[in-house]
DSSP file (Angstrom, degrees, kcal/mol; ACC not computed):
  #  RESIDUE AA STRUCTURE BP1 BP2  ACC     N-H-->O    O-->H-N    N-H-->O    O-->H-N    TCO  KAPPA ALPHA  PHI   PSI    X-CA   Y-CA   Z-CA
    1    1 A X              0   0    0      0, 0.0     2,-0.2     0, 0.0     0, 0.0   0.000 360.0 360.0 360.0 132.7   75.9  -42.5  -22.2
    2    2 A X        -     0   0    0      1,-0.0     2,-0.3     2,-0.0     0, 0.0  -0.635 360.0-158.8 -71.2 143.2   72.3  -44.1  -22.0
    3    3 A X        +     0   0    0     -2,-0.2     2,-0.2     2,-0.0    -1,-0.0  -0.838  16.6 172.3-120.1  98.0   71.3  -45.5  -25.2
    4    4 A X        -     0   0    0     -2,-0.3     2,-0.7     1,-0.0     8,-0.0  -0.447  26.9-141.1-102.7 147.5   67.3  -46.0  -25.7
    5    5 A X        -     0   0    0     -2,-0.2     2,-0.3     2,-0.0    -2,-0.0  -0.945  31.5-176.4-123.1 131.8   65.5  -47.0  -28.8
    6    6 A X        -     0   0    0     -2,-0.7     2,-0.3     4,-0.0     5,-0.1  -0.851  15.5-156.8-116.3 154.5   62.0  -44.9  -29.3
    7    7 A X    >   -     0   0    0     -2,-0.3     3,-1.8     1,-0.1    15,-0.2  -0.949  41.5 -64.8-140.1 170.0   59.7  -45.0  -31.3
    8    8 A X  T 3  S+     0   0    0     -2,-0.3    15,-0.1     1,-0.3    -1,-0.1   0.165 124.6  16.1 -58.7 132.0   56.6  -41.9  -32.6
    9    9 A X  T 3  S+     0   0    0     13,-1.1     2,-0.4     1,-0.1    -1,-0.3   0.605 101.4 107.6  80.1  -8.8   54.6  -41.4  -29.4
   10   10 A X    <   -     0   0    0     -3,-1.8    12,-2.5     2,-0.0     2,-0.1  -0.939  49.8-148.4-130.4 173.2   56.8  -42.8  -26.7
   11   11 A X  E     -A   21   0A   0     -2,-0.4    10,-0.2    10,-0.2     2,-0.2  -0.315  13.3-145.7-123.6 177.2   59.0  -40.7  -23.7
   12   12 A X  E     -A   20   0A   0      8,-1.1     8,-2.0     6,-0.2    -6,-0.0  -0.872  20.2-133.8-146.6 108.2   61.6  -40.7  -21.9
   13   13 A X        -     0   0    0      6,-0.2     6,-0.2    -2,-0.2     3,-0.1  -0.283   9.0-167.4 -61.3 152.7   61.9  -39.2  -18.1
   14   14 A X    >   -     0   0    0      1,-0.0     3,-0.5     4,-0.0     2,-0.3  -0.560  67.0 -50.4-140.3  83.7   64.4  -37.2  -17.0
   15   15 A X  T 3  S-     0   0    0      1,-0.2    -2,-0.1     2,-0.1    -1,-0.0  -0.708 106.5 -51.7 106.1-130.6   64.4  -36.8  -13.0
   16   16 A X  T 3  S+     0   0    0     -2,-0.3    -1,-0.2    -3,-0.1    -3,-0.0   0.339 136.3  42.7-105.2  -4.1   60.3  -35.9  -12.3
   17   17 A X  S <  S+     0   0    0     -3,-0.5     2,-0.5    20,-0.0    -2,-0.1   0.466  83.6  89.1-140.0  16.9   59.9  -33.5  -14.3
   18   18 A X        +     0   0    0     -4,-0.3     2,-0.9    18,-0.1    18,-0.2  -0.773  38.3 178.6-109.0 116.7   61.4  -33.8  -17.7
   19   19 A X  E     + B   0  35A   0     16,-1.8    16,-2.2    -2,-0.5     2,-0.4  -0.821   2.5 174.5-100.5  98.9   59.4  -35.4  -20.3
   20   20 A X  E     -AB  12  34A   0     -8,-2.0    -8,-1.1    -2,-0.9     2,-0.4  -0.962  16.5-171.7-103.2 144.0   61.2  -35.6  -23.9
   21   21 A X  E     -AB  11  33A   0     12,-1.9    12,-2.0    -2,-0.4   -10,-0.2  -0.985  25.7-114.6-148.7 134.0   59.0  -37.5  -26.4
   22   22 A X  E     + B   0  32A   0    -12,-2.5   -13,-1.1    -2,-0.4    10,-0.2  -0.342  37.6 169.8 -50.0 142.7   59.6  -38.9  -30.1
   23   23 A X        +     0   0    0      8,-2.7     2,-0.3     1,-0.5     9,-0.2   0.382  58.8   0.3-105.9  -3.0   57.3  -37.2  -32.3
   24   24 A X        -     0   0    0      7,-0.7    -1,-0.5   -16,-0.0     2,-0.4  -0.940  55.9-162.2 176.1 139.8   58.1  -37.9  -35.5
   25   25 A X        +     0   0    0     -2,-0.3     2,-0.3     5,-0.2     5,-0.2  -0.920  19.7 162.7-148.4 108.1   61.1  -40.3  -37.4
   26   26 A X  B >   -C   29   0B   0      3,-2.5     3,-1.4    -2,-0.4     2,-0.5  -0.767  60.7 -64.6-144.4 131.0   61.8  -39.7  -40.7
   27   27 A X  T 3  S-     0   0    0     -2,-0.3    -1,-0.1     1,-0.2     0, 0.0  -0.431 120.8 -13.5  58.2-128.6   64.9  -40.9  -42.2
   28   28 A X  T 3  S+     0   0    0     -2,-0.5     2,-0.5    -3,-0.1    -1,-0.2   0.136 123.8  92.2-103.1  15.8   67.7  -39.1  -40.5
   29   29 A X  B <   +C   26   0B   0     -3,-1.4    -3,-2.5     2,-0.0     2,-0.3  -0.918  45.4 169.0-103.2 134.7   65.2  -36.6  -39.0
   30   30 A X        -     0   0    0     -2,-0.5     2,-0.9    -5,-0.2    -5,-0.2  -0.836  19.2-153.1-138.7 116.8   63.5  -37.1  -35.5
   31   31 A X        -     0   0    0     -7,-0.4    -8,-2.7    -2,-0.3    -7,-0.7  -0.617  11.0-162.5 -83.4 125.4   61.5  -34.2  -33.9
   32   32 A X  E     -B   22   0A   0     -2,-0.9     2,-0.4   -10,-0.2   -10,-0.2  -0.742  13.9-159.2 -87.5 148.4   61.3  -34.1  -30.3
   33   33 A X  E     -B   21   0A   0    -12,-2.0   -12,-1.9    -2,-0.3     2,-0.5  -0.971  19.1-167.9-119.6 155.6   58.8  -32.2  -28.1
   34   34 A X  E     -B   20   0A   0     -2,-0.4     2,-0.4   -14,-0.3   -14,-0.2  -0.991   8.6-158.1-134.1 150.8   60.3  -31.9  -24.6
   35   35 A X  E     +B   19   0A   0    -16,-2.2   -16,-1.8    -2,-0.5     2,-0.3  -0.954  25.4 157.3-126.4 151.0   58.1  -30.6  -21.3
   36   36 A X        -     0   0    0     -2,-0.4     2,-0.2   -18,-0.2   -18,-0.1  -0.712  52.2 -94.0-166.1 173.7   60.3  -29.1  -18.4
   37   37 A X        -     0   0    0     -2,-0.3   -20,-0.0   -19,-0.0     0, 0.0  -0.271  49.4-105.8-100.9 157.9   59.2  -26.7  -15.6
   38   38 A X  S    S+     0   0    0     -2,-0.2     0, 0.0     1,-0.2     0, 0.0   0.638 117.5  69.4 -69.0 -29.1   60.2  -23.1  -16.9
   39   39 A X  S    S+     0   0    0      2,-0.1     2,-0.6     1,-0.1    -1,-0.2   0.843  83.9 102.2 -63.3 -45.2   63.1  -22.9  -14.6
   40   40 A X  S    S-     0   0    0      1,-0.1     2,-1.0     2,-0.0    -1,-0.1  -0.505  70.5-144.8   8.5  53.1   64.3  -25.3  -16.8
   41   41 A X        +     0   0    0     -2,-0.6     2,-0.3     2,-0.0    -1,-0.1  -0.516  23.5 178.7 -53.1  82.9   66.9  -24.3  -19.6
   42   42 A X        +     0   0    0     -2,-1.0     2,-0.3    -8,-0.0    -6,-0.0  -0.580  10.5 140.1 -70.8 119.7   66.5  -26.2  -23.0
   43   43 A X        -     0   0    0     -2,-0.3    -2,-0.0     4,-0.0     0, 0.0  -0.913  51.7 -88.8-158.5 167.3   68.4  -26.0  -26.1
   44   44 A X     >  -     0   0    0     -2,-0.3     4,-2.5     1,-0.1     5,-0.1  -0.202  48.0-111.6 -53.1 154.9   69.8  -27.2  -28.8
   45   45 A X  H  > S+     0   0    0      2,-0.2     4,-3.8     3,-0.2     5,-0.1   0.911 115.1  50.6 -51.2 -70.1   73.3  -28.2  -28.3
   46   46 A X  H >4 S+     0   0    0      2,-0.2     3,-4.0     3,-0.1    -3,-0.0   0.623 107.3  58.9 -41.9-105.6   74.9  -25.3  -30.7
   47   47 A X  H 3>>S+     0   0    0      1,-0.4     4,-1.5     2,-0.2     5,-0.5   0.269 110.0  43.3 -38.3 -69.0   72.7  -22.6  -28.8
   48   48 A X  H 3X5S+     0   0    0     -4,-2.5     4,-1.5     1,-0.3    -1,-0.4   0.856 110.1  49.9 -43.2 -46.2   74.3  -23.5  -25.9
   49   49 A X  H <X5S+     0   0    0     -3,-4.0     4,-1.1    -4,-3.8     3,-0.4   0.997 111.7  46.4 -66.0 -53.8   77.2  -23.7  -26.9
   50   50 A X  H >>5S+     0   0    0      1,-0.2     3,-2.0     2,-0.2     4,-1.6   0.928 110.5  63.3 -41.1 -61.7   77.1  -20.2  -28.6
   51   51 A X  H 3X5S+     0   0    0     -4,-1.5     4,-0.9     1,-0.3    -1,-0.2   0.778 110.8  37.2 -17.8 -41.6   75.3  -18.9  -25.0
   52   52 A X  H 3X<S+     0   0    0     -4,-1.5     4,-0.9    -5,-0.5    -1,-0.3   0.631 111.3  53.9-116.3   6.8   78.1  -19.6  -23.3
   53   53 A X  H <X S+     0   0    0     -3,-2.0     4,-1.2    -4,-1.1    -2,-0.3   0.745 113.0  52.5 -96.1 -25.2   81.0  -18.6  -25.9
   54   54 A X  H  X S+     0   0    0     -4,-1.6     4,-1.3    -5,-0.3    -3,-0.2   0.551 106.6  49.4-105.4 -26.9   79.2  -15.4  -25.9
   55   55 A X  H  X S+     0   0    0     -4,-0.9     4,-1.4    -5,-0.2     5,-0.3   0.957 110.1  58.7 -80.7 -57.0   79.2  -15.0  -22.0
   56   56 A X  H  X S+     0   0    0     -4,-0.9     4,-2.1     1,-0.3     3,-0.2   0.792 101.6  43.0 -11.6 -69.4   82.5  -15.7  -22.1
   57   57 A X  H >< S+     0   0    0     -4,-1.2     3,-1.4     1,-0.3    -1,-0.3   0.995 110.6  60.7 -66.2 -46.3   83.8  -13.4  -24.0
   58   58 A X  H 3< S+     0   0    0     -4,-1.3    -1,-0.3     1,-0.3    -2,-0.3   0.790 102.7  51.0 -29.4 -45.0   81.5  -10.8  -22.2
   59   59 A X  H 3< S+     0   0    0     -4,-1.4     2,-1.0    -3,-0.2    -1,-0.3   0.728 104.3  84.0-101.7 -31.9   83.2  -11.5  -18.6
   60   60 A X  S << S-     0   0    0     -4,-2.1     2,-0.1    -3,-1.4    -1,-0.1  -0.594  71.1-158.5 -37.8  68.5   86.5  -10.9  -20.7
   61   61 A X        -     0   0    0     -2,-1.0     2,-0.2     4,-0.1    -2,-0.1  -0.486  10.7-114.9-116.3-162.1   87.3   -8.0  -21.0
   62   62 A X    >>  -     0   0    0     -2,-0.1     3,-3.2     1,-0.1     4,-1.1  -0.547  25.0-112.1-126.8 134.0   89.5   -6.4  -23.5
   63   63 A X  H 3> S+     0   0    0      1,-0.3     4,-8.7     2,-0.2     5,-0.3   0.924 125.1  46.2  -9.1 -74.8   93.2   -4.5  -23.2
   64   64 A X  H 3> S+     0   0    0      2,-0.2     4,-1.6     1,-0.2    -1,-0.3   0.718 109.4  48.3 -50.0 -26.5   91.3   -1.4  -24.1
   65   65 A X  H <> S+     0   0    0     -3,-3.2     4,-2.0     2,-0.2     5,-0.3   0.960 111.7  56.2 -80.3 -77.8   88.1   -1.9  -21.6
   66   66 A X  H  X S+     0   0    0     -4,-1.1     4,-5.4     1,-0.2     5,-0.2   0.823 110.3  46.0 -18.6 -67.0   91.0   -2.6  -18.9
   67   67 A X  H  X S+     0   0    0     -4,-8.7     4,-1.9     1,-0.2     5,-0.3   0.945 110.6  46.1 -48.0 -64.6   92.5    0.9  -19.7
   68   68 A X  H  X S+     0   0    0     -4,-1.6     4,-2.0    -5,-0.3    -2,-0.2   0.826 111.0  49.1 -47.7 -39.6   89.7    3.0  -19.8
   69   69 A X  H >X S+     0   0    0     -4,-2.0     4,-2.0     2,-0.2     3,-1.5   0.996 114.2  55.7 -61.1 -52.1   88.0    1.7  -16.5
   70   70 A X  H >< S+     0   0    0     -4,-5.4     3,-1.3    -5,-0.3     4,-0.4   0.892 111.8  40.0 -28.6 -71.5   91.9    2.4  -15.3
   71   71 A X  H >< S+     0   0    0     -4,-1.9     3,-0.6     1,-0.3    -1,-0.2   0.779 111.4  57.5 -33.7 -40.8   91.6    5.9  -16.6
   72   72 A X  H << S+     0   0    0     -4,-2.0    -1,-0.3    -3,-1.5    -2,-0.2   0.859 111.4  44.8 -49.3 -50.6   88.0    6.3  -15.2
   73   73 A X  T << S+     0   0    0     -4,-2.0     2,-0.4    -3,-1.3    -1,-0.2  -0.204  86.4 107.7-109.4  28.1   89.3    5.4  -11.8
   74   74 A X  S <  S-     0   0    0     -3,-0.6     2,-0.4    -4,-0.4     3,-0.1  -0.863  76.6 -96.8-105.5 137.5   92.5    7.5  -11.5
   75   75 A X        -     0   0    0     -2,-0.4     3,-0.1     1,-0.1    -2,-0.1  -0.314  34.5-117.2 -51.0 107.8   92.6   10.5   -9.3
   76   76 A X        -     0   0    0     -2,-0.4     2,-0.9     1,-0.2    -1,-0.1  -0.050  35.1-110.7 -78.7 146.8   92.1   13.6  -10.9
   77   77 A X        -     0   0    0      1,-0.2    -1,-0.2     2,-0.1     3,-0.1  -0.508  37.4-178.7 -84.0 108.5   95.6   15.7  -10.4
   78   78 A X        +     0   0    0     -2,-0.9    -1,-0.2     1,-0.1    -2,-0.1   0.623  68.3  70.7 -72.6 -19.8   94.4   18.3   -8.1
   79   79 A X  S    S+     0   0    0      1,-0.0     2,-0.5    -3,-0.0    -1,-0.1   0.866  78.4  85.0 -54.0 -57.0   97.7   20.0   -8.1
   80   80 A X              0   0    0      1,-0.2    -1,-0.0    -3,-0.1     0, 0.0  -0.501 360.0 360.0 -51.9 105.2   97.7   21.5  -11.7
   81   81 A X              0   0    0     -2,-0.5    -1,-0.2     0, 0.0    -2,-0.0   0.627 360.0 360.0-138.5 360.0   96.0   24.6  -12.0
């Protein structure tokens, strides 16, 4: 891990096109602004983390989802009539 000391008004690069810059220290608070290209995903740390706990479980799917597609996709018994 890189460890920098900033201070209100000076940056930090990231590659060429990532700008994060102190904006503000007070106390145990520091606001950042960051500039990135739009392609670019930011976020806080939680968000992400939630974002991807959340896909997760989406791409999962569930006993009950399993059946029903089963069911969906069984032949209907042409024989009975």
């Amino acid at each position: 891990m890189l460890v920098l000391t900033r201070r209100a008004g000076e940056s930090v690069m990231i590659g060429d096109d990532v700008v994060i810059t102190v904006l503000e220290a007070r106390g145990d608070v520091i606001r950042l602004g960051i500039q990135a290209p739009r392609d670019v995903q930011v976020h806080r740390e939680e968000v992400y983390r939630e974002l991807q706990e959340a896909n997760r479980a989406a791409a999962s799917p569930t006993e009950d989802a399993v059946n029903a597609l089963a069911k969906m996709l069984e032949k209907p018994d042409t024989t009975a009539q």
